[in-house]
N, C-alpha and C positions, 0 to 999 in steps of 0.2 A: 254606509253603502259600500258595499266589497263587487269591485269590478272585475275578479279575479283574473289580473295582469301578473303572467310569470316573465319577471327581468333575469336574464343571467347575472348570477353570482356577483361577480365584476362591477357592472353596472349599478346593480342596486346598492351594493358599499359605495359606488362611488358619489352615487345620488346622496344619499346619504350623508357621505363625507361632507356634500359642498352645502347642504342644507344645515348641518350641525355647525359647519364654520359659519357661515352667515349668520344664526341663532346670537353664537358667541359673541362674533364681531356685533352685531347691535346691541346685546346685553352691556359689552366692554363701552361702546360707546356713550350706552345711555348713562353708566356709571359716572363715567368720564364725566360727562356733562352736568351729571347730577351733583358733583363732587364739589362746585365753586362755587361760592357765595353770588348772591345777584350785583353785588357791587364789588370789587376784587382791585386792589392794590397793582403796581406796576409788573412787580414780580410774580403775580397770580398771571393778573390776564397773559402778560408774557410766556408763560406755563401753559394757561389755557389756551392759546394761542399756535402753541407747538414752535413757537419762536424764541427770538432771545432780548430781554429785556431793552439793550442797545435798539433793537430794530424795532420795538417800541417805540421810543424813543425817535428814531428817525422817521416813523412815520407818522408820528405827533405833531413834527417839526416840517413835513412835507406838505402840500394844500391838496391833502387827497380825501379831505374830510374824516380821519380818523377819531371817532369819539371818542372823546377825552370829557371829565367831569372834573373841575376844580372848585374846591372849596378851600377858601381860608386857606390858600398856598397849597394843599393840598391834591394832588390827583387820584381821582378815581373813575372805574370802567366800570360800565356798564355790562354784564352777561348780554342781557338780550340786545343791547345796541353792536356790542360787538359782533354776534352773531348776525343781527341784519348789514354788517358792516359787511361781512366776508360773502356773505349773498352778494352782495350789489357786486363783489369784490370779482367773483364767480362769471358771474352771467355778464361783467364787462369784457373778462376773456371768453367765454363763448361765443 
């Protein structure tokens, strides 16, 4: 369907512009996301996280409910727990 809308010049690059950045920006995102295993080591999820492995660490050791998964001395994170972690994490600041 052609609604035949003439935008000045300006206007339509800049529609444009902000439509192709958002495309990217979710395409990079979903990469991102797609990129880490569903259980990830300290220094993944810290990665995936966009933090630093120490503040892992500190929030493992704080009582803010950080999922943590140990096995046999081992720790490991959950993707999707960490993801509903940062939700909850989200909407306590809102």
């Amino acid at each position: 369907m052609d609604i035949g809308l003439n935008l000045p010049p300006e206007l339509e690059t800049s529609i444009n512009n902000t439509v192709s950045a958002a495309v990217n920006k979710a395409v990079e995102d979903t990469k991102r996301a797609n990129s880490y295993p569903p259980y990830m080591n300290q220094r993944q999820a810290a990665k995936y996280l966009g933090t630093s492995p120490a503040t892992v660490i500190r929030w493992e050791k704080a009582d803010i409910g950080f999922p943590t998964i140990t096995i046999e001395g081992s720790k490991h994170y959950s993707k999707a727990a960490l993801d509903e972690w940062m939700t909850k994490q989200q909407a306590q600041q809102d």
